[in-house]
N, C-alpha and C positions, 0 to 999 in steps of 0.2 A: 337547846335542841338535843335529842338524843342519838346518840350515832349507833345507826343500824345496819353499819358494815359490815358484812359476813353473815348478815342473817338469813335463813329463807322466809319468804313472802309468796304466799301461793305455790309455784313450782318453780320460783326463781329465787337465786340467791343475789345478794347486793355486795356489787363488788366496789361502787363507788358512789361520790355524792356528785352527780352533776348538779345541781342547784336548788335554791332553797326562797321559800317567800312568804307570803303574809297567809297565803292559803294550804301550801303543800312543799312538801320537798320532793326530789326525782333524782331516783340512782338510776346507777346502770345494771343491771340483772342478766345473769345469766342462768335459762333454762336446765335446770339437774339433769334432763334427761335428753333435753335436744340439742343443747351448749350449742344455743340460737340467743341473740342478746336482744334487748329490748328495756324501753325508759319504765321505772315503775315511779309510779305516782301516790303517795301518802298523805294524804288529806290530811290538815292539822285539826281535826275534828273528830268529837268522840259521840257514838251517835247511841240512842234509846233505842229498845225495841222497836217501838213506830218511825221513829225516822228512817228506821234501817230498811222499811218495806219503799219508801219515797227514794233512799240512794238505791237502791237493786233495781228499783223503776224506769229510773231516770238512767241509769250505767247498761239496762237492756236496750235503750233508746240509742245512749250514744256507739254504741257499740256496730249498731245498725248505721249508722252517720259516715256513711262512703262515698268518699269522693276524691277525685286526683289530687285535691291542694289540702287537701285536710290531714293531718297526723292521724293514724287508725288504730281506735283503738281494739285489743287484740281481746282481752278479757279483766275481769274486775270482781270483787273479792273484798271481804271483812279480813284484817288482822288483828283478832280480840275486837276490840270498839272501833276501833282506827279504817277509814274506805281505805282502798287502793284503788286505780288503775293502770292496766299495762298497756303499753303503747309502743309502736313503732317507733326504733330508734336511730335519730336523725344523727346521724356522727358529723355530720360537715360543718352542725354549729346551727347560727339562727344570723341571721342579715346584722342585727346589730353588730355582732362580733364580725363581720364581715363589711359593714360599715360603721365607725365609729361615728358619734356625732360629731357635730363642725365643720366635717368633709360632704359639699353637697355633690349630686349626685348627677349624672347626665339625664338629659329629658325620656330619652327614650327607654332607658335602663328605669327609668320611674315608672312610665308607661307601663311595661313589660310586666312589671313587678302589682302594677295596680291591678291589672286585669286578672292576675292569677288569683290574687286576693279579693279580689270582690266574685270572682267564678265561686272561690269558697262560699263565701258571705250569703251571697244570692242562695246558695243551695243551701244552708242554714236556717237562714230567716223562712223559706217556702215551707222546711221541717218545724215553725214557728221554735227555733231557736234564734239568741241573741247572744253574742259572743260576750260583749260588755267589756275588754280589755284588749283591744285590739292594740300591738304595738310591735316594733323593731324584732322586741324579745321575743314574741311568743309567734314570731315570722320565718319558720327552719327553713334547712337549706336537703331537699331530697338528692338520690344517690345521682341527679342528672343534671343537679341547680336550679329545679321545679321548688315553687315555693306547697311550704306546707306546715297551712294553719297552726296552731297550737294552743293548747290550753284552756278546751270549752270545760276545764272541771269546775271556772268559778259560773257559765252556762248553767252545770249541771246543777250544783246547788242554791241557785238564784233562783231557779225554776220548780225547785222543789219547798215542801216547806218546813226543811228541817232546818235554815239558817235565815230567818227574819232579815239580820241584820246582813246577811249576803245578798238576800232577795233585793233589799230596798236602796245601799251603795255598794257596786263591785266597781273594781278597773284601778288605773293607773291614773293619777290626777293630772301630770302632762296632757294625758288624749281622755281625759272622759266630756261628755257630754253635756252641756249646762241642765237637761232634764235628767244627766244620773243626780247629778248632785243633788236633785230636788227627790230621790225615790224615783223615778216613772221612766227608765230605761225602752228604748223603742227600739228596733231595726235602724230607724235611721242615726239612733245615737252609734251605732257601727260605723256610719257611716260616717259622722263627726269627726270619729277618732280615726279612720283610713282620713280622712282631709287633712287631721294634725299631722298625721308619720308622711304625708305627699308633701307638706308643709317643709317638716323637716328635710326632708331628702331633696327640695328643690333648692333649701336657702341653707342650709346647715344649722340650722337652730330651730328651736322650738316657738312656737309664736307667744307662750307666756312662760315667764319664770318667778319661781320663788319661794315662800312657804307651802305650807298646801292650802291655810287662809288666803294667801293673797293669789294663786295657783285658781282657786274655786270661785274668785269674786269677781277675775278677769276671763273665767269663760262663763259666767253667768252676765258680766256686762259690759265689757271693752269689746271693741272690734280689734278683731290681730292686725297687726302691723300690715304692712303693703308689703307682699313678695319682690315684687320690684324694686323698693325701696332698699331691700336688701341685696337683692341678683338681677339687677339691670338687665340678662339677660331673656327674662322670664317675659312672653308677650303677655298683653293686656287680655289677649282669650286665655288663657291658662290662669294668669289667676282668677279671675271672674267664677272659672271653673271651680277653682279651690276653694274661692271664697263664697261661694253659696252652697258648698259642701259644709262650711264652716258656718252656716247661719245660725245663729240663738234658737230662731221659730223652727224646731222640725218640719213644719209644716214649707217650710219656705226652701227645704232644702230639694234634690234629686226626688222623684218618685221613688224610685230604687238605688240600692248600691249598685246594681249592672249601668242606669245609666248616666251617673256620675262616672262609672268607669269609660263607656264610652262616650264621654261628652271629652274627660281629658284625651281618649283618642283622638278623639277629630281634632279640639283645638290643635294637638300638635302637630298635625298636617299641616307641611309650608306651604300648600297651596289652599287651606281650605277657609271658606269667607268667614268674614266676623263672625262670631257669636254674640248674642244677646244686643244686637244692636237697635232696637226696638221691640216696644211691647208686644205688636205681633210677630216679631223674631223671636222673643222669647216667649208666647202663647206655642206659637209652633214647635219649640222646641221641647217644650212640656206634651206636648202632645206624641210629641217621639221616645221620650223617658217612658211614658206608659208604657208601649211594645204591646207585644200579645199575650202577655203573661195574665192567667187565669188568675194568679190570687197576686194581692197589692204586699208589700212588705212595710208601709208605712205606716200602716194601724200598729197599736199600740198592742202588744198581747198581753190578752188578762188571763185567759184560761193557763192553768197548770199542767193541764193536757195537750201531748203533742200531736195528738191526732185531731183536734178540735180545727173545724174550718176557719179559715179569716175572712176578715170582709172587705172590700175591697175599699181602700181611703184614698187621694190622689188629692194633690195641693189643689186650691183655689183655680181660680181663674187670673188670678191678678198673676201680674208680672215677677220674675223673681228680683227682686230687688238684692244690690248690689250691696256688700260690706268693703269696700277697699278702703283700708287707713289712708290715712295723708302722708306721704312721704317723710321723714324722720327730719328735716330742718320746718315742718309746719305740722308736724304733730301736736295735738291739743290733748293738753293733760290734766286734773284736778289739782287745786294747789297741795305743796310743797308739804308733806306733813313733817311734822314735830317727831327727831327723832327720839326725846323720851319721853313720848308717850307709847300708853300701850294700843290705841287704837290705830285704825288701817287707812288710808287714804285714797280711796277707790275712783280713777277715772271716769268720768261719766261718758256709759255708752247712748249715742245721738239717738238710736228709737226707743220703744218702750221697753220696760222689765218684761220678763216672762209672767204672763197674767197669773192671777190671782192670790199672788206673791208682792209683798212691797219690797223697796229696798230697803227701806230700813231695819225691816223682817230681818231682810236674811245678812245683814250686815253685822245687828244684834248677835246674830247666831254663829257667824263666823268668829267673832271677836271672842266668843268664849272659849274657843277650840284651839289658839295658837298653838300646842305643841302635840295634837292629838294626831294622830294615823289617819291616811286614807280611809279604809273604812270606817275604824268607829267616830273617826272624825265626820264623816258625811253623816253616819245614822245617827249620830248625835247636832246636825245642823238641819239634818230631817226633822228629828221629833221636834228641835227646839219650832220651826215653820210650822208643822202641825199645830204645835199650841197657840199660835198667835194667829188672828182672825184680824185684815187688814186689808186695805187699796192699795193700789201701784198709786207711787207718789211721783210727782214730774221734776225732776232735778236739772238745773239752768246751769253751765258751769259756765262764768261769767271770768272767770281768768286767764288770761292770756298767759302765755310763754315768753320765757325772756330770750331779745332777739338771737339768733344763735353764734355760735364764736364759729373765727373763722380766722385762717392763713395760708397762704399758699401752703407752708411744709410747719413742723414741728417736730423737737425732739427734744430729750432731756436737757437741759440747759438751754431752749428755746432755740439759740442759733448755732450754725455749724461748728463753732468753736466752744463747746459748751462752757460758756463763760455765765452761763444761767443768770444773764441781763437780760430783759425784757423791753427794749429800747422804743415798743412800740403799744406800752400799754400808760396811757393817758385818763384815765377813768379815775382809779384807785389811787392815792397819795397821801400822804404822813398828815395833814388836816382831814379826812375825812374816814381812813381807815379803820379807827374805833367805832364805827356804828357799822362793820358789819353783819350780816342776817343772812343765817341759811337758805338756802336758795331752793336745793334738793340733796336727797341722799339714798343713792340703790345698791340694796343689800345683792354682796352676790355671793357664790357657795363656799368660799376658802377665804382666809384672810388675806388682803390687800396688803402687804409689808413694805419691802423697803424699794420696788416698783414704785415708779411715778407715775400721773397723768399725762400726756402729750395731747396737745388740742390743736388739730388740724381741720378747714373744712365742714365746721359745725360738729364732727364728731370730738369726742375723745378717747384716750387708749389708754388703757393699764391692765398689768399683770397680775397674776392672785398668786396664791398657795396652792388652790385646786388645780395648778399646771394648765392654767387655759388664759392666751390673751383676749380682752374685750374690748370690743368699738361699741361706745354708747353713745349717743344723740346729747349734746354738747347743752342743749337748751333743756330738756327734761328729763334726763339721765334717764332712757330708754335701754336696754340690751338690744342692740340691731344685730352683732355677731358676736360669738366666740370660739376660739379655734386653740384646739387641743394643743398640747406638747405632751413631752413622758415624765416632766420631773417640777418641781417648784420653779415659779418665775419670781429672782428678785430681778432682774435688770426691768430697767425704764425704756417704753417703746421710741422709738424714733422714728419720722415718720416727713419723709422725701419723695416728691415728684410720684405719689400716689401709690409709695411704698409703705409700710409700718415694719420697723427691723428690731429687734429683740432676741435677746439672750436668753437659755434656760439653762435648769440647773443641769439635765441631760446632757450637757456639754457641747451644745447648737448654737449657733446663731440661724433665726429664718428671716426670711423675707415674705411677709404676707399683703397680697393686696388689701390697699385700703380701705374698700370698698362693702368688701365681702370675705374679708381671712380667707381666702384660698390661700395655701403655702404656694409660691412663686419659687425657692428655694432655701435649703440647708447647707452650711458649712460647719465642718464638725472640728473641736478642739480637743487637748490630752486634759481638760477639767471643768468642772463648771462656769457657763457665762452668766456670773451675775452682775459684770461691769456690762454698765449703758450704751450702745451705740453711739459713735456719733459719726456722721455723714458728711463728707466736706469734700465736694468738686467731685462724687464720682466714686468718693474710697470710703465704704468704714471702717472705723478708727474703733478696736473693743479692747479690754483685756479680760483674761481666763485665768481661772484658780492654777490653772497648770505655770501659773510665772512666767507667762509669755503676755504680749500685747501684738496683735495682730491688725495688718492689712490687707481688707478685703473688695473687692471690685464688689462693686453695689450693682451691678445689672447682673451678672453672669454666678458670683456667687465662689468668684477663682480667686486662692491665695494671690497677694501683691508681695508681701513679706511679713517673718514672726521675728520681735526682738524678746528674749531673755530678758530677764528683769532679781531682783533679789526679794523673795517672795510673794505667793498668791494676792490677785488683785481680788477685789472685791468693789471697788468706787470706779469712777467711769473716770476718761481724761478731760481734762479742758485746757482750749488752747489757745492761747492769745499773743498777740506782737512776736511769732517765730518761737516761742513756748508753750511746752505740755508741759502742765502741772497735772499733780496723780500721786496717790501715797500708795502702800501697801500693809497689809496686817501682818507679816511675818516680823517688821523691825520699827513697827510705829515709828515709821517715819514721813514728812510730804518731802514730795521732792519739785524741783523744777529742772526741768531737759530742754536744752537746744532741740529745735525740731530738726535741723538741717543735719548737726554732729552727731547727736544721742549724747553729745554732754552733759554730766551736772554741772549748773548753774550754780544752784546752792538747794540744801537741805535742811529740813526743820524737825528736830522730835515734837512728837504728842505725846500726853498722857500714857495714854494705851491707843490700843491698834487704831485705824483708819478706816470707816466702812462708809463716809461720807464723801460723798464727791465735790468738787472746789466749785465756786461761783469767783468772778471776777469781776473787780467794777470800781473805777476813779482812783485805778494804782494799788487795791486792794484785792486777797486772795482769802476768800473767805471758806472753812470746811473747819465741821464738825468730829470729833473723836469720842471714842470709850467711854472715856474720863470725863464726859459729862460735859464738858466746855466748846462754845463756838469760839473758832479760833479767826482771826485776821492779820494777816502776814501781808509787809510790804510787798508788792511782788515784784520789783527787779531785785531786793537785797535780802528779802525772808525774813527780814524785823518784824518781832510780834508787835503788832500798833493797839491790839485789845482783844480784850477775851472777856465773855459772857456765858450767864448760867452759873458753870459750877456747881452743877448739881451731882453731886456721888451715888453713882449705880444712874444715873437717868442719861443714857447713852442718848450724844445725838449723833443716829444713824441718818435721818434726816440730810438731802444736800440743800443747799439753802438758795433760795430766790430773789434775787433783785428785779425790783419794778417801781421806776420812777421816786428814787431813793426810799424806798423801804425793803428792808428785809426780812422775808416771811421763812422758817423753820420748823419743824415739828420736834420733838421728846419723845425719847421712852415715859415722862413721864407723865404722860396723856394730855401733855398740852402742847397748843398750836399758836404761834407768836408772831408780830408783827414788829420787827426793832426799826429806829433807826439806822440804817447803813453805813452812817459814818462815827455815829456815837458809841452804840449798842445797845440805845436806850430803848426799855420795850413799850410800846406803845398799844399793844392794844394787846389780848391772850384770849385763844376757847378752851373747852377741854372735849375733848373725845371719848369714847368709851373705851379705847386702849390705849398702850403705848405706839407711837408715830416714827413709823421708819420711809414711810413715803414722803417723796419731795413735792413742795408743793407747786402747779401751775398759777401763771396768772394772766387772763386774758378777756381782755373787753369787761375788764371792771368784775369778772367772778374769779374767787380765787378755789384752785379745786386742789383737793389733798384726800388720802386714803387713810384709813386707821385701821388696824387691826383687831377695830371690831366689828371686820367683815364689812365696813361704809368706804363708800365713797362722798365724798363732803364737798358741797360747791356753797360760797360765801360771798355777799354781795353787798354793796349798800342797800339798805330798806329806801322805797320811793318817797321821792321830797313831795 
């Protein structure tokens, strides 16, 4: 990128970089001669004589493009080869920065926010413009807290034909359309992407995540998740709403962006009757989406000219049929794929593909693209569909889901005393543990480190790298939420009486419902919490890099008391028979404490430091060091009874699990083991794609562990 700070541009000079993207970068400018400021906008595009007569065309157009919720633009200009335009500058920000994701949003403040945005939309699409990137970011914030559009420069050159490859994929692969992805961009595909960002703001996540292959394949053929499923609080008419915004078939969506906007008006009226509760309920409601509007916004524009009339298209006659997923413990998924292979494993969506396209087309076409860009990644899953000449094939997914896990509560070391015994897992055991088989494994955006699983409820919970915890669906590793922090998470969630509690590096402990991540509350430390929760009668029990170990009331979030300790914790405590055991990295040492005096008991050196947390089980203390070695210490007298590994440099950061005498551990050294618990004998090993600092769960016969190479791992017996 070339830094064009201080330069002039037209009659403004650039005083700074407000942001930058696939299509333009935008400073801030100020007028030489009016020192009036304003966004200038620089095309990453260098244009021919003839194109140049297509961008002056197209920037007289938008220039004329006035409306209350729209950013306006002021005037536009060649620098050398390079477009510009200048635009009204929004200083308050854009919503996203004003609402981060994860944080959902109230109904009405949604509302509010839709209509202003679709009042844009509507006036666009009548101008036969099509935004194609509708999203958080490109949603400013005017000098009143009016929302105001942004960003029709990839509009301007989609519609012109001086970028083929803009014309045929633009947008954000979160909110694009399943017809951008195919080239054939409509009005309603607007309107796709306002349902993804209503999506977002109702539930706090996005309805699909992942590559941009796998991002592309799930809004071309999965139905999203159930709103509900995520924010119980959301009625059955509100999604119904969203979720025929979000249809496959444009055809089956709103007539218009206006009356998707008022249709989630009404539903949100507490007093107003069902929606869509029969086929003539919803015949007549299609009949009110039409309105009196002279031209239709649902046809598809071909013409390059904005003055060319439209014709007026209006869905069917048939009813709008419903996309709601099935709630996240009966979600239906495609099996389990192979994580090393290179191909994708694509859920089967229940109606048909988008016609005239197969799926094996466009799966073909995805899989060659893994590391390509939004755009030229779509215009290269375009041409590859172009070349191939094929029917929609009928795909059965004939696999069931494995039942879901479930407990009342869950937390690192399973029970309140993290003694990381699993007293209640009967499935898995030392004769049949060697045959187990991945089950599933969902990539997510930061590496999964030395965070554990907690399974609670059919979900499960862990921490990444990308500073966000996740609840995913226990039975098919689904993303149901994930909710921000400000710093790496290694601590292990904990998860009580429909709480999830968790430490980040930011030096917090929260409390988020389990349900939905909403932060419930924060309590703040003097260093990072990357020790584990753990929850006993009411209190958690954490420690902090700051060399404290604190007590915290579990409903309100109020210090009970902090003990002083001889240096940074890092491992979580576990407590057993009136003893907390717990080591520290400052003096590699474990130690064991009277819980009632704060005695030592007795003390044990390691190797090197201690970042494993202890398991306990039939008089043994079992936790991993630096140094490479699983350790087991008597635990009333701190006798080492056996040590295993010994592997130099292969740290086990790893805390170790007991379930039904086996004990399961992970490695720096990419492998994932299964020992006897009382020998140390190893009975069954995988390997991962990294080194393993996640502790692993085990429950109802699957065992789940994280590796750092961005997986999450669930392991099962194969069926007899």
């Amino acid at each position: 990128m070339t830094d064009r700070v201080g330069r002039q541009v037209g009659n403004y000079r650039l005083i700074s970089l407000l942001g930058q993207g696939g299509f333009a970068e935008v400073y801030l400018g100020e007028h030489i001669y009016l020192r009036s400021k304003a966004a200038i906008k620089l095309l990453n595009t260098q244009l021919s004589e003839k194109n140049k007569e297509h961008f002056l065309e197209e920037a007289r157009f938008l220039v004329n493009l006035i409306h209350p919720h729209i950013v306006r633009v002021l005037d536009f200009g060649l620098e050398g080869e390079t477009p510009f335009l200048v635009l009204d500058y929004a200083s308050s920000g854009s919503l996203r920065q004003l609402h981060p994701v994860g944080i959902p949003l109230p109904l009405m403040t949604v509302v509010t926010y839709t209509k202003q945005a679709a009042d844009a939309l509507q006036y666009a699409h009548e101008q036969k413009l099509i935004h194609r990137d509708i999203k958080p970011e490109n949603m400013l914030l005017g000098r009143y807290n009016e929302i105001l559009l942004s960003d029709f420069g990839i509009a301007v050159l989609a519609q012109s034909s001086l970028s083929q490859s803009v014309k045929e994929v633009a947008g954000t692969a979160a909110y694009m359309a399943p017809e951008q992805f195919q080239g054939k961009p409509r009005p309603a595909s607007d309107q796709y992407a306002l349902g993804v960002v209503i999506y977002e703001w109702l539930c706090g996540v996005h309805p699909f995540k992942g590559t941009f292959v796998e991002v592309a394949s799930q809004h071309l053929f999965v139905s999203p998740p159930s709103l509900r499923g995520i924010n119980p609080t959301i009625t059955p008419d509100i999604e119904q709403v969203v979720m025929t915004a979000l249809a496959k078939d444009p055809k089956q969506r709103f007539a218009s962006i206006r009356a998707f906007a008022n249709a989630l008006e009404q539903a949100s009226q507490p007093s107003q009757a069902p929606l869509f509760l029969s086929a003539s309920n919803q015949s007549s409601l299609i009949a009110t989406q039409i309105e009196s509007a002279a031209l239709s916004t649902e046809a598809e524009i071909h013409s390059d000219k904005p003055s060319s009339p439209m014709e007026l298209n209006t869905p069917s006659g048939q009813p709008v049929q419903s996309t709601i997923a099935q709630p996240p413990n009966e979600a239906v998924t495609a099996p389990p794929r192979d994580s090393s292979a290179g191909s994708i494993a694509i859920p089967v969506q229940p109606s048909q593909s988008p016609q005239g396209i197969s799926r094996r087309t466009v799966l073909a076409g995805l899989a060659v693209l893994g590391s390509v860009g939004v755009i030229g990644g779509g215009v290269a899953l375009l041409e590859y569909i172009h070349s191939r000449t094929s029917t929609s094939t009928s795909i059965t997914n004939t696999t069931k889901p494995p039942p879901p896990a479930s407990s009342s509560g869950a937390m690192f070391g399973f029970n309140p005393q993290h003694t990381h015994v699993n007293a209640g897992e009967h499935i898995l055991s030392t004769a049949n543990v060697s045959r187990l088989t991945q089950a599933w494994a969902t990539a997510v955006e930061g590496i999964i480190g030395i965070s554990s699983p907690a399974v609670a409820n059919g979900m499960v919970y862990v921490g990444s790298f990308d500073h966000h915890v996740y609840g995913l669906n226990a039975a098919t590793g689904r993303i149901v939420w994930m909710t921000p922090t400000k710093d790496i998470i290694y601590s292990s969630p904990a998860v009580a009486n429909g709480v999830v509690y968790v430490g980040s590096a930011d030096s917090k402990v929260y409390a988020l419902n389990a349900s939905s991540g909403h932060v419930l509350w924060t309590f703040q430390t003097g260093g990072g919490v990357n020790s584990s929760p753990a929850v006993v009668d009411g209190v958690v029990y954490v420690g902090s890099f700051d060399s404290k170990v604190y007590a915290i009331d579990a409903s309100s979030g109020k210090l009970i008391w902090a003990v002083p300790v001889a240096g940074g914790i890092f491992d979580s405590p576990a407590v057993d028979n009136g003893i907390v055991y717990i080591g520290t990295q400052g003096h590699s040492t474990f130690y064991a404490i009277n819980v009632s005096t704060g005695k030592i008991t007795w003390k044990m050196p390691t190797g090197d430091y201690i970042n494993s947390s202890p398991a306990i089980a039939g008089g043994l203390v079992y936790v991993g060091s630096k140094d490479g070695k699983l350790y087991a210490f008597d635990a009333f007298t701190g006798k080492k009874d056996w040590t295993a590994f010994n592997i130099p440099g292969a740290e086990i950061a790893s805390s170790p699990t007991i379930a039904n005498g086996v004990l399961y551990v992970g490695s720096w050294n990419h492998n994932f083991y299964a020992l006897d618990a009382f020998s140390g004998t190893i009975l069954w090993n995988t390997t991962t794609g990294d080194g393993i600092e996640s502790s692993p769960a085990v429950v109802n016969g699957v065992v789940y562990v994280g590796s750092r190479d961005h997986k999450l791992y669930a392991f099962k017996l194969p069926a007899s």
